[in-house]
N, C-alpha and C positions, 0 to 999 in steps of 0.2 A: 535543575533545569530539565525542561519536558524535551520531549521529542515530538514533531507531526510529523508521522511516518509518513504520510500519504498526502497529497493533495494537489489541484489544478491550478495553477497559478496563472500559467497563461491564458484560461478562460478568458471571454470578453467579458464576465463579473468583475474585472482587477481590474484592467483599462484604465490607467491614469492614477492607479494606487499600490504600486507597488512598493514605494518608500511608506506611506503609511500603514499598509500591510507589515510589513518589518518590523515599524517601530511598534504596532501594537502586540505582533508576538511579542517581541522581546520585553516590554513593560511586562505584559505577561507569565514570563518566566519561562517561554519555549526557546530553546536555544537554538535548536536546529529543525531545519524542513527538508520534506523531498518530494518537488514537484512531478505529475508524473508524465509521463509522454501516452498519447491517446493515439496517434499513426504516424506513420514515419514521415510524412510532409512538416510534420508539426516539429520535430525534432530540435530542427536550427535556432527555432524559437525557443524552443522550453530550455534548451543550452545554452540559449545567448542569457535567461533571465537568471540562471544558476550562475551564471556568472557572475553576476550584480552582487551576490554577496557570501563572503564563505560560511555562513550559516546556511547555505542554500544547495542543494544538491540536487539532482534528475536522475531519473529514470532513462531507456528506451524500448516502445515495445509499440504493440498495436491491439488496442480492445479488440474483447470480438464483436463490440457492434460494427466497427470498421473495416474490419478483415476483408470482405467483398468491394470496398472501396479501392484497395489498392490496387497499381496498375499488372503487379505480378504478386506469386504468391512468398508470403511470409517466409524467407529459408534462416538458418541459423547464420548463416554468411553475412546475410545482410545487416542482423542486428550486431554481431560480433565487430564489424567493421564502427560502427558507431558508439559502440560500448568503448572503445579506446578512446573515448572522447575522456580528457581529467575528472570532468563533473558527474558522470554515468554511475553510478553505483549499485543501478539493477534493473531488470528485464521485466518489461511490462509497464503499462499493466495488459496481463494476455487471461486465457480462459474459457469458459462458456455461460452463453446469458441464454437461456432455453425460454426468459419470461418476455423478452422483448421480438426473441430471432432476427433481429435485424439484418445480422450475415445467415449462411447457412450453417448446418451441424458442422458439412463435413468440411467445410472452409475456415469454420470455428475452430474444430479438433486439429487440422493439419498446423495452423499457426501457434496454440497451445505448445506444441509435441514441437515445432520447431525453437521456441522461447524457451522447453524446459533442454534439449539441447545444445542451445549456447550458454543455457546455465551451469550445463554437466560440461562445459569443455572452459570456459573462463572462471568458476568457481562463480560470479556475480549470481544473487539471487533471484529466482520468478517472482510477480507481484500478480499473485492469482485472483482474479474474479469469478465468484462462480455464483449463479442465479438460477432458482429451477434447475438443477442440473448435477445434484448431488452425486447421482448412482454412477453417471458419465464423468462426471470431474474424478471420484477414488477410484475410478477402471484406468484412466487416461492416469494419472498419477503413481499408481500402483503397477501397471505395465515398463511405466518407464522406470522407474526408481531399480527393477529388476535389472534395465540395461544398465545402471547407473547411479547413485544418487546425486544430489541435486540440495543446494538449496531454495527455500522459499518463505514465502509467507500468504499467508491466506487473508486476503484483507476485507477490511468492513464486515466482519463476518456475518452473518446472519442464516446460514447452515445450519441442518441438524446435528447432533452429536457424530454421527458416522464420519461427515466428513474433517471436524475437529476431532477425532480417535487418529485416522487417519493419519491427519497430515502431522500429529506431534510424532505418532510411530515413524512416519519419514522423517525426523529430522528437521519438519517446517515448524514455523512460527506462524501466530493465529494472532490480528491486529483488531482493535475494535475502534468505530467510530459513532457517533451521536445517537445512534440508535439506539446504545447500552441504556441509553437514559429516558425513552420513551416508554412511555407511561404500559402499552400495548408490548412490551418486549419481556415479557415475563419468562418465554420458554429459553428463549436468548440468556436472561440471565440465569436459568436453572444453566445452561448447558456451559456458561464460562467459571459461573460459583466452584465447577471441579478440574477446571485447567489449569496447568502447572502456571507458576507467577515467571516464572526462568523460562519461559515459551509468547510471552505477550507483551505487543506493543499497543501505542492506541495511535490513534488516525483523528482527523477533522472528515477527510476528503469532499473539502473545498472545493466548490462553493456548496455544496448539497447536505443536507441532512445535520445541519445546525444542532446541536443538544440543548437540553432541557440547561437551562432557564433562556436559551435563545434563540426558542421555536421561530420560526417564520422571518428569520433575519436571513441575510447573505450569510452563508457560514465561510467565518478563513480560519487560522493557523492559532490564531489569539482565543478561541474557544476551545482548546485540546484540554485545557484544565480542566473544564466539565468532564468530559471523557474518565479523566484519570480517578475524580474525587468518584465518581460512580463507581467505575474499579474498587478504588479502595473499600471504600461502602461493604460493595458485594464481599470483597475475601474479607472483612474487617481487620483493614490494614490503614497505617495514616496516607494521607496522600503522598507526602514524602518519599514512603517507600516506595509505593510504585515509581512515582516520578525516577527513583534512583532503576528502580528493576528494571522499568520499561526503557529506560534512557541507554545503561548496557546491554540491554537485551539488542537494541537497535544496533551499535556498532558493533556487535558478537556477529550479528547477522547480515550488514551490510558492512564489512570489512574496508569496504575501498574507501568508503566515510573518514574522514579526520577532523574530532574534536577540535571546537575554536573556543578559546576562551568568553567568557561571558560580556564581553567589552567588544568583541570582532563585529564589526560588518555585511 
């Protein structure tokens, strides 16, 4: 059984598909999801949909496109208080998006620094985004990890080497999603062909960026197989095996997760 470490459930793309979202993971052979939280208004919601089924878990945290959204700033209190939620299993997704700037750097950086924070004081992991913003994400990372380490994961990657060096030297996990499989990701796949198998999960993160053979469709949770066969491909491994590595890799790193048998809801 797969894991889709990453993805948006609550988007308005699922509207009215939530039970056949389910059923097509699981025909599919993904057993478990984790929806992610995008700002804390949204929160109530992406926890009420995790609840719908225990193959289904959440995140809390706040992109940094929305960091400037909020009505005060990001502190670790805040998400800490929410993360006691049952279904919470990790922080974020938080970060820097240097291609969009839709928040500012330094409104970006303080909410970063406050997510990796309540990741060093509750053990729960960050779920880091980072865009254009390499040199800045391994100084914010590597500054903190001094006061502390931390876990995390680096998701959707599509970073240079430096910052996948990085983050396995911290102690993070490096997640990949549909991109692995585009046709244009060639440097993507020189730089995952030499990362540890015991360090990577893979992602959808749904609805966006669908994998090859299903370009241009709404991507959900039921496409993670592409993901993983690509993986395997790359290290010439069967898909199987990832499936099993990236499956324990997931609950190694999201601890507060509890396997459901293949039959659960």
């Amino acid at each position: 059984m797969l894991v889709d470490s990453h993805c948006h459930l609550d988007f308005p793309d699922f509207v009215g598909d939530f039970d056949g979202v389910m059923a097509r993971a699981a025909n599919a052979g993904v057993g478990h999801m984790q929806t992610i939280c995008t700002r804390l208004r949204s929160f109530d919601s992406v926890a009420a949909l995790a609840e719908r089924s225990e193959r289904l878990f959440c995140s809390v945290g706040v992109h940094p496109h929305h960091v400037a959204e909020e009505p005060e700033p990001v502190t670790a209190e805040t998400l800490l208080k929410r993360a006691q939620h049952p279904k919470v299993i990790g922080l974020g997704e938080t970060g820097l998006d240097f291609y969009y700037e839709q928040s500012p750097r330094d409104q970006q950086e303080a909410s970063f620094r406050a997510h990796i924070a309540a990741a060093r004081q509750s053990g729960l992991p960050i779920i880091v985004h980072t865009r254009t913003a390499d040199d800045e994400t391994i100084r914010i990372m590597r500054e903190e990890a001094e006061r502390g380490r931390f876990p995390g994961v680096i998701h959707c990657f599509t970073a240079g080497p430096e910052v996948a060096a990085c983050a396995i030297e911290l102690g993070l996990y490096v997640s990949l999603a549909g991109i692995l499989t585009f046709k244009n990701a060639g440097a993507l796949r020189d730089t995952v062909r030499d990362l540890p198998l015991e360090r990577l999960l893979v992602e959808t993160d749904a609805p966006y960026l669908a994998p090859v053979p299903h370009r241009g469709k709404r991507n959900e949770p039921a496409f993670v197989p592409a993901v993983a066969a690509a993986l395997a491909a790359l290290k010439g491994l069967t898909t199987e095996q990832v499936a099993q590595a990236t499956t324990d890799n997931f609950f190694r790193l999201f601890s507060k997760a509890r396997r459901q048998a293949a039959h659960s809801t």
